[in-house]
C-alpha positions in Angstrom: -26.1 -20.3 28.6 -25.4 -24.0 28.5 -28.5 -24.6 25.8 -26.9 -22.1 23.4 -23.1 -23.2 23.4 -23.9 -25.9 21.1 -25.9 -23.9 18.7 -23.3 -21.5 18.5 -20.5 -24.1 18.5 -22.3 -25.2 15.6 -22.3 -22.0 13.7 -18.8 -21.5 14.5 -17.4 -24.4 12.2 -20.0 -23.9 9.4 -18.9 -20.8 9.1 -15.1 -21.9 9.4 -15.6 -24.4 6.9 -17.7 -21.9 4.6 -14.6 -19.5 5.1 -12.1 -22.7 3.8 -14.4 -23.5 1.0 -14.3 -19.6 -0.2 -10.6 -19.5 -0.4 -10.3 -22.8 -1.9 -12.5 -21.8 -4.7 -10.6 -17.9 -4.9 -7.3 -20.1 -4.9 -8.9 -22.7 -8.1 -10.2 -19.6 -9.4 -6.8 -17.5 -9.8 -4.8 -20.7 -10.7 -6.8 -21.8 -13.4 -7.7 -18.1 -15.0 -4.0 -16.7 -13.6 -3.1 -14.8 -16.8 -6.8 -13.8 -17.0 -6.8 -12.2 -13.4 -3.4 -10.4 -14.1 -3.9 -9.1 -17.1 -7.9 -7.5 -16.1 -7.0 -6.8 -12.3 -3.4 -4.7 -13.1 -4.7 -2.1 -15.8 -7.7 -1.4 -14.1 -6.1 -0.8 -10.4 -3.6 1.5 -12.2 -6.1 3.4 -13.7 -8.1 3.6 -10.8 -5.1 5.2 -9.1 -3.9 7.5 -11.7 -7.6 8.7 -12.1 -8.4 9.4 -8.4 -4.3 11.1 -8.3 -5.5 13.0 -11.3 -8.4 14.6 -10.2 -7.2 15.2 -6.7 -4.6 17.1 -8.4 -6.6 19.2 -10.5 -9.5 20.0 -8.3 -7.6 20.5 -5.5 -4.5 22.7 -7.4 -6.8 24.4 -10.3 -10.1 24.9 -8.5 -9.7 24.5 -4.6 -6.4 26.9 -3.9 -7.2 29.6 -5.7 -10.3 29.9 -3.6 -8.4 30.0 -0.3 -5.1 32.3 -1.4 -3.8 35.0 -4.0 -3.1 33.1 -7.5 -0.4 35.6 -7.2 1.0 35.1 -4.0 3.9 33.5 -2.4 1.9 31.2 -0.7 -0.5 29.5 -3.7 3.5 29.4 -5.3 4.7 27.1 -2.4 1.4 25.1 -2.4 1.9 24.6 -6.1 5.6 23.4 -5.5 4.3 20.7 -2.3 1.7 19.5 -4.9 4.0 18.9 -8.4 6.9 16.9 -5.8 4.5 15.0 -3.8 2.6 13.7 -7.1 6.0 13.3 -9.0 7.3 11.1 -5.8 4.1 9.4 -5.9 4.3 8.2 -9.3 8.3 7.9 -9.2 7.6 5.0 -6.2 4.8 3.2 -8.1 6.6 3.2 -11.5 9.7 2.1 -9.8 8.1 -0.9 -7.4 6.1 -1.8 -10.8 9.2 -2.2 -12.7 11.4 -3.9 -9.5 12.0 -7.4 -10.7 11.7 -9.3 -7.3 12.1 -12.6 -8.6 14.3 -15.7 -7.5 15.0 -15.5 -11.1 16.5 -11.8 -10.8 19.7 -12.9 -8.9 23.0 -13.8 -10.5 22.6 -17.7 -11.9 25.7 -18.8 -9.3 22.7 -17.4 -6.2 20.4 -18.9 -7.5 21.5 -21.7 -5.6 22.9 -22.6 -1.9 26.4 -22.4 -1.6 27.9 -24.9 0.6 26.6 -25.1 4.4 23.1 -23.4 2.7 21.4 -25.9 1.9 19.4 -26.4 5.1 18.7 -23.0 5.5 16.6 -23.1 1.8 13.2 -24.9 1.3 11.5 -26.4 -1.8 9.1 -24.8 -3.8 6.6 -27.2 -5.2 5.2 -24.9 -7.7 8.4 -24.2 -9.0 10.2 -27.3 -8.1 13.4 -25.5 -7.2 15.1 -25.0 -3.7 14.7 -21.5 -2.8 16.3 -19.0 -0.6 14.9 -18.4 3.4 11.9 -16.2 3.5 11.7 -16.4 -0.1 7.8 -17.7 -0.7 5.9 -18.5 -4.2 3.3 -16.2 -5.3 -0.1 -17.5 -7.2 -0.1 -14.3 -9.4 3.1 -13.8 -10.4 3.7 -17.7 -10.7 6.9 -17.2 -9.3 9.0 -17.2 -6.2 9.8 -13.6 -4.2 12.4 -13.0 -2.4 11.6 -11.7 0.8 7.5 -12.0 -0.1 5.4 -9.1 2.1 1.8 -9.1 -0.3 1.1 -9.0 -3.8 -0.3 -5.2 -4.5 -2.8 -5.0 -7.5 -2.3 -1.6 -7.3 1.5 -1.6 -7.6 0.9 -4.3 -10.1 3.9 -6.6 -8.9 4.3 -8.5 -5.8 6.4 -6.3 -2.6 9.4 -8.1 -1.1 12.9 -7.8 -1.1 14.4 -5.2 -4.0 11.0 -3.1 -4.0 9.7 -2.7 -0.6 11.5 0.8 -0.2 10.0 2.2 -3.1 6.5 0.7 -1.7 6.8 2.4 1.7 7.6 5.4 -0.8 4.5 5.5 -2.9 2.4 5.1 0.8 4.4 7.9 2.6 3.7 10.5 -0.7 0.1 9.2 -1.0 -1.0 9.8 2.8 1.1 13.2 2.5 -0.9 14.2 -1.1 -4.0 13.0 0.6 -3.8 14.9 3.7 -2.6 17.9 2.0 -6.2 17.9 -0.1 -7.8 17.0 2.8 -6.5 20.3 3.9 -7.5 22.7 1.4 -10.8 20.6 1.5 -11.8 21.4 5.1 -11.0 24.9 4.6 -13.2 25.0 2.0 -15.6 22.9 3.8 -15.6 25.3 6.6 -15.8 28.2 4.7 -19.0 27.3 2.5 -20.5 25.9 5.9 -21.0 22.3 4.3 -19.4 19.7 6.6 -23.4 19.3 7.8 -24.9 20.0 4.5 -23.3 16.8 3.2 -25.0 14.8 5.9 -28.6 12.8 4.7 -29.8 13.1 8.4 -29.0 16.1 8.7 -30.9 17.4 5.7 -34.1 15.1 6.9 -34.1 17.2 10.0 -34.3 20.6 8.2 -35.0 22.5 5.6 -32.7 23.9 3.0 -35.2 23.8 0.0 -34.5 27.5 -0.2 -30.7 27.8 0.0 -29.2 28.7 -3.7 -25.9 26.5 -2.7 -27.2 23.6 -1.3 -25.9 21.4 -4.6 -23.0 23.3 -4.3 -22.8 22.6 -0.4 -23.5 18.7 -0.6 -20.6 18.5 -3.3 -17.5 20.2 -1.2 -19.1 18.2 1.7 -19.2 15.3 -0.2 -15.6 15.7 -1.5 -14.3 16.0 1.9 -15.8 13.1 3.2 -14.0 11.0 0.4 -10.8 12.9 0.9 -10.8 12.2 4.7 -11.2 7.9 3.6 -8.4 8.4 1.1 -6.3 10.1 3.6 -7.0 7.2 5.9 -6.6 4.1 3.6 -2.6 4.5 2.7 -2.0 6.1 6.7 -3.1 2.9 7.9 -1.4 0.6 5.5 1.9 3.0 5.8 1.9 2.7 9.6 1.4 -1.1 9.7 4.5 -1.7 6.6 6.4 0.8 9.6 5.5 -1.5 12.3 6.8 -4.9 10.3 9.8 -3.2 9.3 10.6 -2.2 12.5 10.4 -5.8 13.3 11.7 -7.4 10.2 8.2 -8.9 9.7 6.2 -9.3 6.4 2.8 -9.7 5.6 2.9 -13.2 4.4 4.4 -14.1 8.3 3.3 -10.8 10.1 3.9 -12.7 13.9 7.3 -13.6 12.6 10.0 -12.0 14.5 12.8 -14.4 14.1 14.9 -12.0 12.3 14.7 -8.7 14.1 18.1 -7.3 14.4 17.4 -4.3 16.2 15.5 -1.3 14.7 17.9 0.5 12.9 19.5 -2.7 10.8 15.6 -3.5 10.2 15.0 -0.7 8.3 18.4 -0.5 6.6 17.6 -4.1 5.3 14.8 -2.6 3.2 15.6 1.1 2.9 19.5 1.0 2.4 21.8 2.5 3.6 20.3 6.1 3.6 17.3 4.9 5.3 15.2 7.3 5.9 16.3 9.6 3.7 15.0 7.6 1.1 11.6 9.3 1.7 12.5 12.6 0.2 13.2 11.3 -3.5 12.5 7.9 -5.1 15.7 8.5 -7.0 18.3 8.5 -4.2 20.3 5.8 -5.0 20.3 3.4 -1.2 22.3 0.4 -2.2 20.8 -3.1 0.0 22.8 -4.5 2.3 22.1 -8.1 0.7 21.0 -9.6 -2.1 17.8 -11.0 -0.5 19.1 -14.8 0.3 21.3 -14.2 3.3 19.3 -13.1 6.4 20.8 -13.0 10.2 18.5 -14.5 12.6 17.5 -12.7 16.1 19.4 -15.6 18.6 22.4 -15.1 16.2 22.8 -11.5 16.9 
């Protein structure tokens, strides 16, 4: 064992200092070509997501359900209703976190500075050469300062912190509930065409369906499912970790941070409002903020 530690230690810091040289260059790469990045990654993650929400819609609405109920029944009515809020919620979220101005820049001029006894409590931004408020960090793509910085979402096409993180945990919640209501109708179909196996390469190595008059039919719905089931999963994952750092008045740019959880409840009204969780039924319930994004309570002063 003793002859390979070295070896390995070896490995260990090439690769760390591969790892460094990677970001560096990423880092070089997005400051010098900002407006570059920004202005090719935005339009085409929106209209990744608006095509993949489009023809979930339509496949799943105009083609799938009427194959599993009565067009004219109450049921395909109610299914039709679940899809038009979900979708409408789901692009009522995104347009609204797009359009959340998140800024330093967007509070009242007299905020935009420590009042007195403040001061230690901010920190300097170099980029931006301006004290900023606590919790408050500069992003490289917005070439600003956020208040309350999480991440910067290309898909969003605006950085997540402090005036837009509701309407972020929105567009998750309505995108894993319109996923996993076409993953739905997408096993049914699945099951009922037999092509959950079909779909599988090994599976149609180890026999012979050269004869059956569905099999493209078969390895598409199979195929469709499969995708489904990772787009179910991808904003699931991402909703239940935002849950978890809001439950602990965390972010994503300082996810071990826990320095300012107040308790559960007051967590989640710092970034829902005041009607919490009943923000998740409408983007356009009105949840007025407790703050204004520069005052924050700290856990030892509770």
């Amino acid at each position: 064992m003793l002859k390979f530690r070295r070896p390995l230690r070896t490995f260990c810091c090439w690769s760390r200092r591969m790892c460094f040289r990677l970001e560096d260059g990423i880092l070089l790469c997005i400051r010098r070509h900002r407006k570059e990045c920004v202005g090719l990654l935005h339009p085409l993650s929106a209209l990744f997501l608006l095509s993949l929400i489009g023809f979930t819609f339509v496949y799943d609405l105009w083609f799938v359900l009427p194959l599993l109920t009565d067009p004219q029944g109450i049921w395909h009515k109610l299914n039709w209703l679940l899809g038009i809020y979900v979708v409408f919620n789901i692009l009522a979220n995104w347009w609204l976190g797009f359009t959340s101005n998140t800024t330093v820049g967007s509070l009242p001029p007299k905020r935009q500075h420590p009042e007195a006894g403040e001061a230690h409590l901010w920190h300097y931004c170099t980029t931006c050469q301006k004290l900023v408020p606590p919790r408050s960090w500069h992003c490289r793509l917005c070439n600003d300062c956020i208040l309350k910085r999480d991440h910067h979402c290309t898909f969003l096409g605006n950085c997540v912190g402090h005036n837009n993180q509701r309407y972020f945990l929105g567009f998750l919640f309505h995108l894993t509930l319109g996923t996993g209501q076409a993953l739905v109708y997408n096993a049914m179909l699945s099951w009922k065409h037999n092509a959950f196996l079909v779909s599988d390469p090994l599976f149609l190595v180890a026999h012979d369906y050269r004869d059956d008059p569905l099999l493209d039919w078969k390895i598409t719905v199979g195929s469709i499912f499969k995708l489904n089931f990772l787009l179910f999963l991808v904003p699931l994952g991402m909703f239940i970790l935002q849950m978890v750092m809001v439950s602990r008045n965390s972010t994503c740019y300082l996810i071990m941070d826990r320095s300012y959880d107040v308790g559960w409840r007051r967590n989640f009204e710092m970034v829902l409002g005041r009607r919490r969780f009943w923000t998740f039924f409408s983007a356009t319930i009105a949840s007025p903020l407790p703050n204004d994004g520069t005052k924050w309570i700290c856990k030892q002063n509770v």
